[in-house]
Structures are given as C-alpha cells and as structure tokens.
N, C-alpha and C positions, 0 to 999 in steps of 0.2 A: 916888452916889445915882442916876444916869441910869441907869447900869447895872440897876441893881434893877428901878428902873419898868418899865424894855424888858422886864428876863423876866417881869417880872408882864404887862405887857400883850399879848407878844407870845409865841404857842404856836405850832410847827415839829413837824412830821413829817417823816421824810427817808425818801428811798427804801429804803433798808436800815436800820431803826431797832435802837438797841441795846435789846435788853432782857435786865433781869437775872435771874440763876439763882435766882428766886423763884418765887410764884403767881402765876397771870394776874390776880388781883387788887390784888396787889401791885403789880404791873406800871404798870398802871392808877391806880392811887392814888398812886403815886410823886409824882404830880404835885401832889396834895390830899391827905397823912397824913392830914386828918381828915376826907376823905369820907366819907359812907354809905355801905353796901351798894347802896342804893336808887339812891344819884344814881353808882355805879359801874354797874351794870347799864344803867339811861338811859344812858349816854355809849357802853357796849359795845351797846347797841342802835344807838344812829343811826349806827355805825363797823360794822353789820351783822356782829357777831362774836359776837352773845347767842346763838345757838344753836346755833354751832359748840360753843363753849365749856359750854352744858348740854347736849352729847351725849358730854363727857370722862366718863369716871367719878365725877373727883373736883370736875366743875366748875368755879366760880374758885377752889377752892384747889389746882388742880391745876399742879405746880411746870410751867415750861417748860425749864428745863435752863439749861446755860450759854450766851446768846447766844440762847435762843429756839430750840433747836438741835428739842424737839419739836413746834415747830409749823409749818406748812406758809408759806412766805414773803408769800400773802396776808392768811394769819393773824397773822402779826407784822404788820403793816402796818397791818391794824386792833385792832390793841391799840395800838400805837402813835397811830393816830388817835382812841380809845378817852381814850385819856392826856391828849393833846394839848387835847379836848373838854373834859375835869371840871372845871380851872378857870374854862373860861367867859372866856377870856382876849378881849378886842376886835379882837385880831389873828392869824389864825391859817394859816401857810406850811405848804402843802403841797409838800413838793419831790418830784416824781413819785413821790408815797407811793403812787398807786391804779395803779402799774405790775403789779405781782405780781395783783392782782384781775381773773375777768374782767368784761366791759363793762358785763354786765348790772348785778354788784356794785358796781362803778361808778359808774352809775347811779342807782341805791339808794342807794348812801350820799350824793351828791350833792342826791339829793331830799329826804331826811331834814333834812342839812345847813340846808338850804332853810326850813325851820323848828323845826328845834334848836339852830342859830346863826343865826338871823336876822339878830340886828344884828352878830354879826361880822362886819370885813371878812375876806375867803376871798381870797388869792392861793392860784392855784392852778400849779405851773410844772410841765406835762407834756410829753409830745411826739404825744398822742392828740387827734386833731382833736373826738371826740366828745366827750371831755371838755374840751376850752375851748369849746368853739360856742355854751354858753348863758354863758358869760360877760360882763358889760358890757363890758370893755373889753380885751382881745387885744394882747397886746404879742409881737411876732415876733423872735425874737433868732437872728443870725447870725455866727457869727467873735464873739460878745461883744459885738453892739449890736443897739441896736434898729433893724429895719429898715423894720417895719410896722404900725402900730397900727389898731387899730377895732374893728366887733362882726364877728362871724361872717360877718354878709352882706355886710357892706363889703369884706371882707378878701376874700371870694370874687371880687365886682365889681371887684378892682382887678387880677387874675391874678397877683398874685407870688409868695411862695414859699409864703404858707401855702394860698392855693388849688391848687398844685403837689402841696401835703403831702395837702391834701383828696381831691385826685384820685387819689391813688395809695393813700389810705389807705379809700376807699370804693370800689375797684376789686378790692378783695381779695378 
C-alpha cells in the first residue's frame, strides 16, 4: 500500500525522460487516462511546450516516434514536465529536467510553476545556479553529501562551493 500512495503523491521528471512511440497527448495523459483535452493543454502550457506543439502539423496528435526520437531534447523534457504536472500530484522531483531548455525557458516554466503548482512541494536537483537561487532552501551536495544548505544569499555569504559554482557560472 505505501508504495501506491508514494506514486500517487509523488511526480518525477528525469533529465532524459522516456517517452513512448505515441502522440504527445498520449504522452502527457499517460499519467491521467482520463484527463481532458483542456486540463492536458493547461499542464503543456505551464511545461511551455503548448506552442511548440500547435506549430506540428498534426498538433497533440502528432506521434513522437520511438523514444521521443522527433522531438528536440527540450521538447521531451517538457512533455515530460507536461506529464509529471496533470495529476497534480503534492510532490513533484525534478531531476535536472530543465537541463536541455535554455534559461530563459527556464525561467518561464518556473514562473508558471509558481502558480500552477502552488501548493506543490517542487524539489528541484540541478547543477544551474539560476535555477536553484529562488529557491527556500538550497541543499549543496558533494562526493554524495550534503555540504551546504540555505537560501541563495546565505550560501553566497558563506564562500563555499556553491558561491565558487556562482562565480564561475555568472562569469560566463
């Protein structure tokens, strides 16, 4: 039974997410069989892939191949976040799913997030300083531990590895 509850409450995107040789609707509904059209569309908007996807031909019924092989790797990403979204699940991992996007996409979907999953808790595990900085609470992991926790500007004020990562990642 624990097990159940966890997939019901907790939704995961992973950096390279699988997606099957269906439609990008399919894709997306995997998650919820009996979503709407409506409440699939809302979930590929806040994952900013709604208009990627009405400039296909055939739209959301347009197949992606095996592995997601015809869409671009930020575009799996967010259909995968797309996915992840429609249950509305309380918990939801992103495992540097917003790697393939760039920052401005980023961004956006993050803003969105902001109040399209409001009361979800969002772990989010990247290696982009822009993307954890609005974060509450910043967990630093090195060799597999935690090294440094806080907000953004703590973790700045303290010099250690993620102000190193700042520095080098805003000097670009």
């Amino acid at each position: 039974k624990s097990k159940r509850i966890l997939r019901q409450d907790v939704a995961s995107v992973l950096q390279d997410p699988f997606l099957f040789s269906r439609s990008i609707e399919d894709n997306i509904r995997i998650a919820v069989p009996e979503a709407t059209h409506a409440s699939v569309e809302k979930a590929a908007r806040t994952a900013e892939i709604d208009d990627a996807i009405l400039h296909f031909d055939q739209g959301y019924e347009t197949p992606v191949g095996e592995k997601g092989v015809t869409l671009s790797g930020g575009q799996r990403q967010r259909v995968a976040i797309a996915r992840a979204l429609l249950p509305n699940a309380p918990i939801i991992v992103f495992d540097d799913s917003l790697s393939a996007v760039d920052a401005q996409t980023d961004l956006a979907i993050r803003k969105r997030l902001e109040t399209e999953a409001k009361g979800a808790t969002k772990i989010i595990i990247t290696h982009r300083i822009n993307t954890a900085k609005d974060a509450n609470q910043i967990l630093v992991m090195d060799d597999g531990r935690i090294i440094e926790s806080g907000t953004h500007e703590e973790l700045l004020a303290r010099n250690g590895l993620y102000a190193e990562i700042a520095r080098i990642q805003c000097d670009r």
